[in-house]
N, C-alpha and C positions, 0 to 999 in steps of 0.2 A: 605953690609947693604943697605937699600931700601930708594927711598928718602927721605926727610924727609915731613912729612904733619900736616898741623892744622887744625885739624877738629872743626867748630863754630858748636856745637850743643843746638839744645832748648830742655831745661827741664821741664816738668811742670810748670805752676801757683801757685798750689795748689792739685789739684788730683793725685797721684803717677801715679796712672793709666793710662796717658793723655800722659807716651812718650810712641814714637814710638818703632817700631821693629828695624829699621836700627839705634836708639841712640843708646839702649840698645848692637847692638852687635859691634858699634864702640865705646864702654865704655868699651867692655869685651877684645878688641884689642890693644890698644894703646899702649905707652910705662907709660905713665903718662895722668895726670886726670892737669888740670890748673883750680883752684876756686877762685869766689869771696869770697866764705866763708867756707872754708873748715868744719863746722860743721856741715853746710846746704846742702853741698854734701855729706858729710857722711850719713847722713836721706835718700837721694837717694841711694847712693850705698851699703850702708846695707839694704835696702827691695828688692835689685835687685841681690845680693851676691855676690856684685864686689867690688875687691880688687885693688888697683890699687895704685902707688907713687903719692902723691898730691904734686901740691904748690899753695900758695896764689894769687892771682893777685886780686887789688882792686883800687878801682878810684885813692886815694889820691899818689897812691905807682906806675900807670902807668908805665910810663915812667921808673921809676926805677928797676921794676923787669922785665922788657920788654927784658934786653939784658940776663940776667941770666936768660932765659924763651928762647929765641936765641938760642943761644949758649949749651944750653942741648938739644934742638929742632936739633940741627943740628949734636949733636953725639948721643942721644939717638933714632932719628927716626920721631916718632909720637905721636901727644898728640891729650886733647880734650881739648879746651875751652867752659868754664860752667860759666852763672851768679846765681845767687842766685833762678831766675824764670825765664822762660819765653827765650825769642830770646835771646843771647849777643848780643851787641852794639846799640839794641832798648833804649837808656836810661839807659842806664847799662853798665860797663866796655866792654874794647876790641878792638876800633878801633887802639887805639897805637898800641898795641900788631900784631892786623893784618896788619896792613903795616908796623911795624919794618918786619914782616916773608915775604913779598913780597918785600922790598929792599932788603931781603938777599936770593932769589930766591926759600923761600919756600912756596908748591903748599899749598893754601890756601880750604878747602872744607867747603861748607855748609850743614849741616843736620838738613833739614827744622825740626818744630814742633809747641808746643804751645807757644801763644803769648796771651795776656791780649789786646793789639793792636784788631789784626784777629778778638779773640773771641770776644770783644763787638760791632763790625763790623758787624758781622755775627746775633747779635742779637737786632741790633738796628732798628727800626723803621721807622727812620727818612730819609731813600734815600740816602745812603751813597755809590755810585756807583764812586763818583768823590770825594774824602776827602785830607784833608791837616793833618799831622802829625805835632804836634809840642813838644811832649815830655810835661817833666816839665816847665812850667812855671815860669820866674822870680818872686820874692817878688811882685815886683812893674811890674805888666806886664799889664801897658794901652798899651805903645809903641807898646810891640807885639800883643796883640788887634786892636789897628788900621789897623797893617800889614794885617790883615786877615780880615778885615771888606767886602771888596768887594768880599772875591775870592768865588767862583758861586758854594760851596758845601760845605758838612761838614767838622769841624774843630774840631779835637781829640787832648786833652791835658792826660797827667797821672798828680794824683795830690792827696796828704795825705788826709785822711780827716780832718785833724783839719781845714788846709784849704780851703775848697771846699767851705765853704761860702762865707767868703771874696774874692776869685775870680770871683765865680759867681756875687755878687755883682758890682764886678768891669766891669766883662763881657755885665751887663747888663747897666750900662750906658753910654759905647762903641757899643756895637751891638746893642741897641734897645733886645724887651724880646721878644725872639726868642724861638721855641721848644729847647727841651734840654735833653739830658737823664744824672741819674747818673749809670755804671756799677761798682758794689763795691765788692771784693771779690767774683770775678768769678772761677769756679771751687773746690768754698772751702763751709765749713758744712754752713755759714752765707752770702751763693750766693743772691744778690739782684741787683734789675733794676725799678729803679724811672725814673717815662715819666713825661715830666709836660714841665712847661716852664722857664724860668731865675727868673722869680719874684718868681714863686714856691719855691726856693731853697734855697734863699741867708742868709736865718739864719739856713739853715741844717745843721744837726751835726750829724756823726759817726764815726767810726771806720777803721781802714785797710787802702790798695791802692785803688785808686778812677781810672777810665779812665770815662773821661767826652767829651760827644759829643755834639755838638754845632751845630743847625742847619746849 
């Protein structure tokens, strides 16, 4: 038998169309498929005609399906880990999982693709040559606001929209009203990108996943 490998591959956003050639043919390879939500990869792997043995892996259950994810990784071969969208472990399950497979010496690969990250990067405005990643943000996130008051480049959070007001509000009496963009369901039929600045925003309301950059 062959070593065994985890493949971290990125899925689409939103567009089926947006993965790669080398996902698609280490999806057609593996021994098994690892999901956040196996319904959501099913949507994937039936537009693509791949069949493959799933299992779950999801935030709350980490840690617990990590060794039974192990231990099949290490008599069955090779799998792929898949989140729901986009990178695994950008904000999204996986990191257990890849260092449980690196304490038990199995080779780890990456199979770069789409990311919500990248892509509002790439369409942003604002100079984002030097940026800070900071995922979701807490409920109450001055603290990590302040963190990031000084640092000399943009600062990307993901963030729902229900809440995207109430942060930006909050954003703006910690930063001072800085440019801003909002990217809202990138890659999908209701793609949008508001430029404006923090006071612009702070009783906005929509829909979907938000990534918000901050001057």
């Amino acid at each position: 038998m062959s070593s065994p490998e985890l493949f971290v591959v990125a899925t689409p956003i939103g567009n089926l169309q947006d993965i790669t050639l080398r996902a698609l043919k280490v999806l057609k390879a593996v021994d098994f498929i690892i999901c956040e939500d196996t319904r959501r990869c099913l949507k994937l792997l039936n537009h693509y005609g791949i069949k493959k043995p799933l299992m779950s892996y999801y935030a709350p259950k980490e840690e617990e399906r990590a060794e039974a994810i192990i231990q099949r990784l290490l008599s069955a071969g090779k799998a792929a880990l898949l989140t729901d969208a986009g990178t695994p472990l950008l904000s999204d399950p996986g990191a257990v999982l890849v260092r449980r497979a690196v304490e038990a010496g199995i080779k780890v690969v990456p199979i770069p693709g789409p990311s919500s990250l990248t892509a509002a990067l790439s369409a942003s405005s604002l100079g984002c040559g030097r940026f800070v990643f900071w995922g979701f943000p807490r409920r109450k996130g001055s603290k990590e606001l302040e963190l990031l008051k000084d640092f000399p480049g943009c600062k990307v959070f993901f963030q729902r929209a229900s809440r995207v007001g109430k942060f930006l509000k909050k954003a703006l009496e910690v930063l001072g009203d800085r440019p801003c963009e909002i990217h809202r369901e990138l890659t999908k039929a209701h793609e949008e990108i508001l430029r404006g600045r923090l006071s612009d925003f702070v009783n906005w309301e929509g829909k979907g996943e938000v990534v918000i950059i901050i001057s």
